[in-house]
C-alpha positions as CSV (number, residue, x, y, z in Angstrom):
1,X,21.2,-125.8,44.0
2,X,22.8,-127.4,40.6
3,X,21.5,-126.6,37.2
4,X,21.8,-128.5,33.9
5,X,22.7,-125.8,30.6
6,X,21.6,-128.9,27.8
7,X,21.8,-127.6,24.1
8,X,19.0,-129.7,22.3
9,X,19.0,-130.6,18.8
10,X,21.7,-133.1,18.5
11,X,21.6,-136.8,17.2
12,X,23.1,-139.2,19.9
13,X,24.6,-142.6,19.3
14,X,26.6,-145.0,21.3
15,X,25.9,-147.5,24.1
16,X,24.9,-146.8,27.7
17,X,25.1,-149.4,30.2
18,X,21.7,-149.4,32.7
19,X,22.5,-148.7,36.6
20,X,22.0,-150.9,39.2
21,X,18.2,-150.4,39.8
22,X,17.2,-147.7,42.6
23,X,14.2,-149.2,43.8
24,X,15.9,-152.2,44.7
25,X,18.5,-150.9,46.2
26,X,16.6,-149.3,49.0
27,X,14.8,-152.1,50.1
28,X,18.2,-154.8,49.7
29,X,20.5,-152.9,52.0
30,X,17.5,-151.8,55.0
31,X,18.1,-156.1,54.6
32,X,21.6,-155.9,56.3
33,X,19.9,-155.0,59.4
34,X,18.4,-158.6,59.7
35,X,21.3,-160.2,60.3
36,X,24.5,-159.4,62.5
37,X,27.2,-161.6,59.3
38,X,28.8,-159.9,56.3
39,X,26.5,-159.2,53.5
40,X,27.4,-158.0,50.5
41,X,26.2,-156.2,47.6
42,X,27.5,-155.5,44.0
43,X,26.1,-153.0,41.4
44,X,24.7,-150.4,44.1
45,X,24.2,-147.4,41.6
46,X,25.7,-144.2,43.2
47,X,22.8,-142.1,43.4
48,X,22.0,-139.7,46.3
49,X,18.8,-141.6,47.5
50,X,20.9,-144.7,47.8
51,X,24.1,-142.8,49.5
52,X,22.0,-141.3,52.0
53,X,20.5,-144.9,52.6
54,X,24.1,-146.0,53.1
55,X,25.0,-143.3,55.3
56,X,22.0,-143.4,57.8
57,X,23.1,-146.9,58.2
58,X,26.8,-145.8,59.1
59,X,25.8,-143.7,61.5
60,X,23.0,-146.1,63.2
61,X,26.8,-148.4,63.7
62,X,26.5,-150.9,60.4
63,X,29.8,-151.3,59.4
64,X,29.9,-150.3,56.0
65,X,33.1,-150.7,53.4
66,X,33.1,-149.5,50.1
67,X,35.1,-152.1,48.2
68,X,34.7,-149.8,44.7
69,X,32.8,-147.6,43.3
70,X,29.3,-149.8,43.3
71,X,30.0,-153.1,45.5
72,X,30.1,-152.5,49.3
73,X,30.1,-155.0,52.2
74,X,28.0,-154.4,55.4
75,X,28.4,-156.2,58.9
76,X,25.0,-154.9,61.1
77,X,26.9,-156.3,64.7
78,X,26.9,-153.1,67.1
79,X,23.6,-151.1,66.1
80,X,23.3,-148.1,68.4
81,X,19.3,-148.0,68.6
82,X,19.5,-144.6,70.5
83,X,20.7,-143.2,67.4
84,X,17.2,-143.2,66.7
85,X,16.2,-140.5,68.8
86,X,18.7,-138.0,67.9
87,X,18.5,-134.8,66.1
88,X,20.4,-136.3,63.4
89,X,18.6,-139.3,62.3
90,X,15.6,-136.8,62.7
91,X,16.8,-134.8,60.3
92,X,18.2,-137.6,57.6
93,X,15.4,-139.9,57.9
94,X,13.3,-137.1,57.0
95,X,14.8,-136.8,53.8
96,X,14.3,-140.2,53.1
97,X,11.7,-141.7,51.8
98,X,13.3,-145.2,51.4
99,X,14.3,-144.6,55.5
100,X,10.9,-146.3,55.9
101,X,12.5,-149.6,55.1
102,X,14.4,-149.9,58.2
103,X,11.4,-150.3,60.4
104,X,10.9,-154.1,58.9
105,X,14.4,-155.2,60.0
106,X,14.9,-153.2,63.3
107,X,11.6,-154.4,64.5
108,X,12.2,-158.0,63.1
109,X,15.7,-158.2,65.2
110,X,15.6,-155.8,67.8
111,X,11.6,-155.7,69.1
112,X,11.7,-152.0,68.4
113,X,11.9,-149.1,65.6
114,X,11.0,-145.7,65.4
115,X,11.0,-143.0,62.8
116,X,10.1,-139.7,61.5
117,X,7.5,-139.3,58.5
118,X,9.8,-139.8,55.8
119,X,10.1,-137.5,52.8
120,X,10.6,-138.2,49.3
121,X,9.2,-137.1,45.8
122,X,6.2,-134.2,45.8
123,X,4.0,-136.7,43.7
124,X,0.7,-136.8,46.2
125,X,-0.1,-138.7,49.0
126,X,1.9,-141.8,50.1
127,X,-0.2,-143.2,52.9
128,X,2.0,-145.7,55.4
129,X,-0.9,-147.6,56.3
130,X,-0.4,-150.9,54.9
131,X,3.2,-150.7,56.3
132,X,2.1,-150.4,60.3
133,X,-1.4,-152.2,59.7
134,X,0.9,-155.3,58.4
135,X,3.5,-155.4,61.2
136,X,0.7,-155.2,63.8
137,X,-1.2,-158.4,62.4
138,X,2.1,-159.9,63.2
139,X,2.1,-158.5,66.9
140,X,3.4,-155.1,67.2
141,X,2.4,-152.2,69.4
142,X,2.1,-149.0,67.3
143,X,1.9,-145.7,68.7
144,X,1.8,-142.4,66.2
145,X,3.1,-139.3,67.9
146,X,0.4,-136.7,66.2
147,X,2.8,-134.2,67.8
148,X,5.9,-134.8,66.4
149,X,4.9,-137.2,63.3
150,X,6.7,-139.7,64.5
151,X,5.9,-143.2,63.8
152,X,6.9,-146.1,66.9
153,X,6.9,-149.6,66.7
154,X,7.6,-152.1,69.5
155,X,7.1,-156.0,69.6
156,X,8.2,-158.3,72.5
157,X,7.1,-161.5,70.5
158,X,6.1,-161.6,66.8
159,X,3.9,-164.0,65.3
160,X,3.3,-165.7,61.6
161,X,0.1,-164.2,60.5
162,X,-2.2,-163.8,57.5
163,X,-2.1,-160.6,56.0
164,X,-4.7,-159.3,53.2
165,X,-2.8,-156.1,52.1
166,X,-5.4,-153.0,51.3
167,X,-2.9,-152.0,48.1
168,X,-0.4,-153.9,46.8
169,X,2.6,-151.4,48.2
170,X,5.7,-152.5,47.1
171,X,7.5,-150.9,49.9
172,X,4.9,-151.8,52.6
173,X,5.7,-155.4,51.0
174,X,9.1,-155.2,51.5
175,X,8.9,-154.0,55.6
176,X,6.3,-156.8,56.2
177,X,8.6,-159.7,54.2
178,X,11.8,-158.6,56.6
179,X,9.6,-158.4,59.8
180,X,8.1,-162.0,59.0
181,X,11.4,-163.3,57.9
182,X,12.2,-163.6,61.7
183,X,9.1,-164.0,63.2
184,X,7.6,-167.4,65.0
185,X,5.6,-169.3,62.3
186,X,4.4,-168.9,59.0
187,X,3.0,-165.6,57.6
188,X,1.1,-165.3,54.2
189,X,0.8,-162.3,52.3
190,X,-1.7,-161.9,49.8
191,X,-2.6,-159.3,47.4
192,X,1.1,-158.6,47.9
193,X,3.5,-156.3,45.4
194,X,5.5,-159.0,43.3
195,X,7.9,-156.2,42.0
196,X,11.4,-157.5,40.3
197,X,12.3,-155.5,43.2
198,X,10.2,-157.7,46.1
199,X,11.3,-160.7,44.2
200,X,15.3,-159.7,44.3
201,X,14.8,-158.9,48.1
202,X,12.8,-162.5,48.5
203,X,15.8,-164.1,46.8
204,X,18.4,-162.2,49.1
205,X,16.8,-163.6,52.5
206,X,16.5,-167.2,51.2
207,X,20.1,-166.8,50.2
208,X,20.9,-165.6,54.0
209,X,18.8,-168.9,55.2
210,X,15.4,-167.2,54.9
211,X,12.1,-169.2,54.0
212,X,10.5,-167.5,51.7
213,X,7.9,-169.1,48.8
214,X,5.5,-167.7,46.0
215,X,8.2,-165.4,44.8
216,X,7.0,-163.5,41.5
217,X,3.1,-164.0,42.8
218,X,0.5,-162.0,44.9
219,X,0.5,-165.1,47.5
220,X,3.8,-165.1,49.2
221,X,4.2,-167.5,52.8
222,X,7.3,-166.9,54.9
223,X,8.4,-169.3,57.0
224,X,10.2,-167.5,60.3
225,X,13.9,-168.9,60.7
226,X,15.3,-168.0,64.0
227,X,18.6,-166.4,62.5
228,X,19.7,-165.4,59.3
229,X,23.4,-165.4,57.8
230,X,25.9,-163.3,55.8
231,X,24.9,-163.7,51.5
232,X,26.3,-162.3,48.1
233,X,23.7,-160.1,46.4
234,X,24.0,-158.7,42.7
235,X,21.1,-156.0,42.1
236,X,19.4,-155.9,38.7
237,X,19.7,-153.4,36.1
238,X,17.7,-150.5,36.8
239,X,14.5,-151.2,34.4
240,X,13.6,-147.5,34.7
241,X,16.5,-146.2,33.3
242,X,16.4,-148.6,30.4
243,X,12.9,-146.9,30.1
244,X,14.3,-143.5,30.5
245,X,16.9,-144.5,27.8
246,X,14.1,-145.9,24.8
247,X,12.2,-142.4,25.3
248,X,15.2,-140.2,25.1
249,X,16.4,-142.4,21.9
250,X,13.4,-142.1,20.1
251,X,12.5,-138.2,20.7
252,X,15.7,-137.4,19.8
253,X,16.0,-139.6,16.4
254,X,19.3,-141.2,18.2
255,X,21.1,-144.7,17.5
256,X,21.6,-145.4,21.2
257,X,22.6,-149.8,22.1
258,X,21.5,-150.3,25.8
259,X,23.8,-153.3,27.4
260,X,23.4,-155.0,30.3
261,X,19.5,-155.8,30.9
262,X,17.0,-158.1,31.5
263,X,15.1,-158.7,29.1
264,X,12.5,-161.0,31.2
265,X,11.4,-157.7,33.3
266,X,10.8,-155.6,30.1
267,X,8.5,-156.9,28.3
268,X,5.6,-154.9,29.5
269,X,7.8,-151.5,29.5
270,X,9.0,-152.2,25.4
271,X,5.6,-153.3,24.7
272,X,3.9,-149.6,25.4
273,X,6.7,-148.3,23.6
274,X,5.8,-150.3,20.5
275,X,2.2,-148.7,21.3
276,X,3.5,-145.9,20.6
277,X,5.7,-146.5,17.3
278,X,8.9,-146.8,18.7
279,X,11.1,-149.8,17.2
280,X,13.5,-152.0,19.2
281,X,15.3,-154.6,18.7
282,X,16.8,-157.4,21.1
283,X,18.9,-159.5,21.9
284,X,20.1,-161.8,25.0
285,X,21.0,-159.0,27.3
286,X,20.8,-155.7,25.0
287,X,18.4,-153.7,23.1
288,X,19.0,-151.1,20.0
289,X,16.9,-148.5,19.3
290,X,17.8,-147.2,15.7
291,X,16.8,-143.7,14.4
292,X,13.5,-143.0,13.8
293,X,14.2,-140.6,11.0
294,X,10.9,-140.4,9.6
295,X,9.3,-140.9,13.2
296,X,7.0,-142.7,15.0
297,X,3.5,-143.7,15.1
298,X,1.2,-144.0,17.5
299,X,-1.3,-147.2,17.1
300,X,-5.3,-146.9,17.6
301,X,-6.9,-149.4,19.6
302,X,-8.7,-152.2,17.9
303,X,-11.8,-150.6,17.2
304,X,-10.2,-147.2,16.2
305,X,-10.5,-144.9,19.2
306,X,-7.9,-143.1,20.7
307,X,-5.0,-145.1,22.9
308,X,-4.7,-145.2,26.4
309,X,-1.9,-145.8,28.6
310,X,-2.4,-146.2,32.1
311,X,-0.1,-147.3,35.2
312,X,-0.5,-150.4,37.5
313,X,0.9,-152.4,40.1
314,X,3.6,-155.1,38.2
315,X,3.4,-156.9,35.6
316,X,1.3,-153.5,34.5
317,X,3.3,-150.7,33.3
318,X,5.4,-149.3,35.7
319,X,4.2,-145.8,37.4
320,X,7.6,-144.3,37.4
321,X,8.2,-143.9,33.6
322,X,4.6,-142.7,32.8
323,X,5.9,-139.3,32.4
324,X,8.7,-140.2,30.1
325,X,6.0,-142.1,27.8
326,X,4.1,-138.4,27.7
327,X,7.0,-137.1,26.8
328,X,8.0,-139.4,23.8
329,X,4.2,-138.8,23.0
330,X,4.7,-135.1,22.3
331,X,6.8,-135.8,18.9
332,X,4.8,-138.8,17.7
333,X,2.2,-139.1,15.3
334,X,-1.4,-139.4,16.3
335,X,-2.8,-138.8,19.8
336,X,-2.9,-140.5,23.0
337,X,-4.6,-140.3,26.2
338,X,-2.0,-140.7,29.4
339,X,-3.6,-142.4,32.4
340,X,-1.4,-141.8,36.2
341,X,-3.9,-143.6,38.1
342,X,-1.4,-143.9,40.8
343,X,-0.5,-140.8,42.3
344,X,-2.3,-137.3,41.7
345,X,0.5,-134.9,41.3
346,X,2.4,-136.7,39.0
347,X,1.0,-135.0,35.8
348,X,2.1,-131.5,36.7
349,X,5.0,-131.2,35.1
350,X,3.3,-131.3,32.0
351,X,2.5,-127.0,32.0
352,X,6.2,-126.9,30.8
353,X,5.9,-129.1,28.5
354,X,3.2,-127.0,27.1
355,X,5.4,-124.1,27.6
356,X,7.3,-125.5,25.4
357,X,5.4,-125.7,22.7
358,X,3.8,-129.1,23.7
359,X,0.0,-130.1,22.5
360,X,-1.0,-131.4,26.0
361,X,-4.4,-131.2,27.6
362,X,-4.5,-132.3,31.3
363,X,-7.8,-133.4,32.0
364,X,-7.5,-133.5,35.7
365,X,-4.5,-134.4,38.0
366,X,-4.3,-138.1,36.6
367,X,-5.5,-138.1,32.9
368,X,-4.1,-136.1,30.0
369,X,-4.4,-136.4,26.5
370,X,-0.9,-135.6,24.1
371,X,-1.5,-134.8,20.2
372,X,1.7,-135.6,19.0
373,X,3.8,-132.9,16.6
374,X,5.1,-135.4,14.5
375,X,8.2,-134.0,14.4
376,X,6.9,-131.3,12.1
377,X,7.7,-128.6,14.6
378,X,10.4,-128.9,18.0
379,X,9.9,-128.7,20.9
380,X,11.0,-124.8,22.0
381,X,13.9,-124.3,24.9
382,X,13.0,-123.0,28.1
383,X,14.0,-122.5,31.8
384,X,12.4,-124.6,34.2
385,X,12.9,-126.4,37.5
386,X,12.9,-130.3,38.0
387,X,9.7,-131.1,40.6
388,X,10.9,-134.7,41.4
389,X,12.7,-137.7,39.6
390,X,10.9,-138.6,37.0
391,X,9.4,-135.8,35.9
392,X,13.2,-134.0,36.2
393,X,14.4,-136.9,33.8
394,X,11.4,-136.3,31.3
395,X,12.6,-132.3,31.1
396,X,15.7,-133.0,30.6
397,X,14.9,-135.8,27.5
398,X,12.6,-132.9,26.4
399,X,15.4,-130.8,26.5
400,X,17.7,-132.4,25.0
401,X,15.2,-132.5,21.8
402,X,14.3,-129.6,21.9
403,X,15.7,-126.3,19.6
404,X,17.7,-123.9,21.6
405,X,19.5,-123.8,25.1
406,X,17.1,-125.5,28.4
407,X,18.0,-124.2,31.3
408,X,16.8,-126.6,34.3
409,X,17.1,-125.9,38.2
410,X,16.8,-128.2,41.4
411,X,18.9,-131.0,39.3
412,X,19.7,-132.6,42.8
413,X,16.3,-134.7,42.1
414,X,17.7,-136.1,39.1
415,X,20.4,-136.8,41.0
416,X,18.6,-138.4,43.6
417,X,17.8,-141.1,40.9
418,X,20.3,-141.1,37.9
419,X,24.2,-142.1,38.8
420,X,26.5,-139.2,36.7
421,X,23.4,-138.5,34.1
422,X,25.4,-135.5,32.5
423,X,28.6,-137.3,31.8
424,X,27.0,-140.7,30.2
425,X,24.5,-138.4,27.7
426,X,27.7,-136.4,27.0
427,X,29.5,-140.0,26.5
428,X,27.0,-140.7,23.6
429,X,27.4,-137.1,22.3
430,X,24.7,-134.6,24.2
431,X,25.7,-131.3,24.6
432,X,25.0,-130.9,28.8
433,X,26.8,-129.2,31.2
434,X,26.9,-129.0,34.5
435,X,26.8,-125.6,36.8
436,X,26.9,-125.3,40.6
C-alpha cells in the first residue's frame, strides 16, 4: 500500500495540463472489441483503472501496441472467448468496475459474454439492471449464476428494439449503444445518459461506419450496420480533473492556468463554482484561476436561504466532483447545504474532514450542510486513508491546504483515477512525496 507525506500551507502557481478523461476511456476502448480493423486512440491517460482495462483486453487476444506514453493502437482479430472462464479474468474483472463494458461488444460480435460482478469504488449500490434489462429487449438470454455472481449473456440473433431506460446510466448506455450498433434494425433509446463521455463513444462508432443519431440528447436511434471498420479516436480532456484542479486552486489561494480543455462541457461544473465565490477566467481552450487572497464567498439563493448543491445526470452537475465542491466549501464564507443524491456512501469521507478541524454536519448519508471558515482558521493535518477516487483526491486538496504534515494511506485509489498526481502538484510547487 502507497502513502502520500503532503506538507500543506504552500501557495501554488503554474499551469497543469487536464488528462485524457477516465470515464471515457473505459467505455472507448471495450469499443475495439466491435470490430476485428485497427483502431486507434490518442490521449489515453495512464491511470490504473484504464491500464487494467488495457491489460484484460491483452490477455482476452486484442492486439494491443503502445505507440507512446498515451496513444495506443488495437487490432480485436483473434479473441480467445474461453479466456472468459478462467481464474484470471475472474480475478481481474473483478477489480474492474469498467470490465462491465465488454459485455456490449462481445455480445454485439460474438452472440455471447460472460462476467463476474465487477468491483470498483465503495460509494453504495451500483445496480446492473438497466445494463442486462437493455440487452435483453434486444434479444438476449440472461442467466445470473446466484452461486458464483456471475453474470451470462447469450444472443443467437439480435434485434433493433425500443428501450425506455429505468435511470439514465451512463455505463448501462454505453453497453446497450455497442450491442445495437451491430444488431438487425433500428434501436431507440430513450431516457438515455447523453454524457460527453456517451457522445465521444457515439462519435467513435459513426466514425468506424456506425449509425448512430440524437447524439448529445436523451432520444438516441441506432441504426444496426452489419460490420464496422478500423477509426482514429482523440479522447477529451478529463472534465473531472479540471474540476479537481479549480477546488484545489481556490482552497489553497494558488495562481494555477489549466490548458487544454473544453470549454463547451464546463459550463455547468464553473458555474457551481461561481456559486460558491470562486473566480475564473477563460479563454478558447484554458482557464485561470487567480488567488483568492481575501477569499471566497458563497452566494444565497434569490430569496436569501441557504445554497444547495445537488448532483444530476448531465447537463446537471457532475456526481464525481461533489466531494471536491464540499471541500472548497470548508474555507469559504457563508454556508452551504451539499446534496449526493446519487449514491449513499459518498458523503463519508467527510468525518475527516471534520477531524480536521472542518464545520461539517452530515445530515444523513446524502445531505450535509458545510459552514465555511473563511479562511480565518486552517484546516489542521492529520492521518487518514483515501476510501475511493474522489473522495482520496478531496483529502489530498484538503491536505495540501491544510497547516502541518497529512499523512494519507491506500493512495492506489487516487491512482486508480489521477495519471502521476504527485509529480504535476509538485511541478506547480506542492510539497508531496511519495512512500511505498
Amino acid at each position: 500500500m502507497g502513502t502520500f507525506r503532503v506538507k500543506g500551507g504552500n501557495n501554488l502557481s503554474g499551469v497543469i495540463t487536464p488528462q485524457g478523461a477516465k470515464n471515457e476511456a473505459l467505455q472507448v476502448i471495450s469499443a475495439v472489441l466491435l470490430t476485428d480493423k485497427m483502431v486507434t486512440i490518442d490521449n489515453i491517460p495512464n491511470i490504473i483503472d484504464v491500464n487494467r482495462l488495457i491489460d484484460l483486453l491483452d490477455n482476452l487476444g486484442v492486439t494491443v501496441n503502445k505507440i507512446n506514453q498515451n496513444k495506443y493502437s488495437f487490432e480485436s482479430k483473434s479473441i480467445d472467448l474461453d479466456y472468459l472462464n478462467t481464474s484470471d479474468f475472474e480475478t481481474k474483472a473483478k477489480g474492474l468496475r469498467g470490465s462491465i463494458m465488454i459485455i456490449g461488444p462481445l455480445l454485439s460480435r460474438f452472440g455471447k459474454a460472460s462476467i463476474p460482478k465487477p468491483g470498483g469504488d465503495k460509494i453504495g449500490r451500483r445496480k446492473l439492471d438497466t445494463h442486462f434489462e437493455g440487452l435483453v429487449k434486444l434479444g438476449a438470454n440472461f442467466k445470473y449464476d446466484n452461486k458464483n455472481y456471475r453474470y451470462n449473456v447469450t444472443a443467437n440473433k439480435l434485434q433493433g428494439s425500443y428501450i425506455l431506460l429505468d435511470q439514465p446510466s451512463v455505463t448501462g448506455t454505453a453497453n446497450i449503444i455497442m450491442t445495437a450498433a451491430l444488431a438487425n434494425g433500428e434501436t431507440t433509446i430513450y431516457n438515455a445518459a447523453c454524457e460527453p463521455y456517451i457522445q465521444q463513444l457515439c462519435s467513435m462508432i459513426n466514425a468506424m461506419g456506425g449509425k448512430i443519431s440524437g447524439v448529445g440528447s436523451n432520444l438516441l436511434k441506432i441504426k444496426g450496420v452489419k460490420k464496422l471498420s478500423g477509426c482514429i479516436h482523440k479522447i477529451q480532456p478529463d472534465m473531472i480533473e479540471v474540476g479537481s484542479w479549480i477546488g484545489l486552486a481556490a482552497l489553497t489561494k494558488s495562481d494555477i492556468t489549466i490548458k487544454g480543455v473544453e470549454i463547451k462541457i464546463l459550463d455547468q461544473i464553473l458555474n457551481v463554482f461561481s456559486k460558491l465565490g470562486v473566480t475564473i477566467e477563460k479563454t478558447k481552450n484554458s482557464i485561470r484561476i487567480p488567488p483568492h487572497i481575501n477569499g471566497y464567498e458563497i452566494q444565497n439563493s434569490i430569496d436569501g436561504s441557504v445554497l444547495t448543491i445537488s448532483d444530476g445526470p448531465w447537463p446537471l452537475f457532475t456526481p464525481d466532483l461533489i466531494s471536491i465542491v464540499l471541500v472548497v466549501a470548508t474555507q469559504a464564507k457563508g454556508s452551504v447545504l451539499i446534496h449526493q443524491k446519487m449514491f449513499e456512501s459518498r458523503l463519508f469521507f467527510v468525518d475527516k474532514l471534520i477531524d480536521m478541524g472542518a464545520k461539517i454536519i452530515l445530515c444523513d448519508p446524502h445531505r450535509a450542510v458545510v459552514i465555511g471558515h473563511n479562511f480565518k482558521s486552517s484546516l489542521k493535518a492529520t492521518k487518514m486513508t483515501s476510501p475511493d477516487i474522489r473522495a482520496g483526491i478531496s483529502l489530498l486538496i484538503a491536505a495540501l491546504s491544510a497547516s502541518g504534515t497529512s499523512v494519507i494511506d491506500n493512495i492506489e485509489q487516487i491512482d486508480r483515477g489521477y495519471e502521476n498526481i504527485d509529480e504535476r502538484l509538485q511541478n506547480i510547487g506542492a510539497s508531496i512525496e511519495r512512500i511505498k
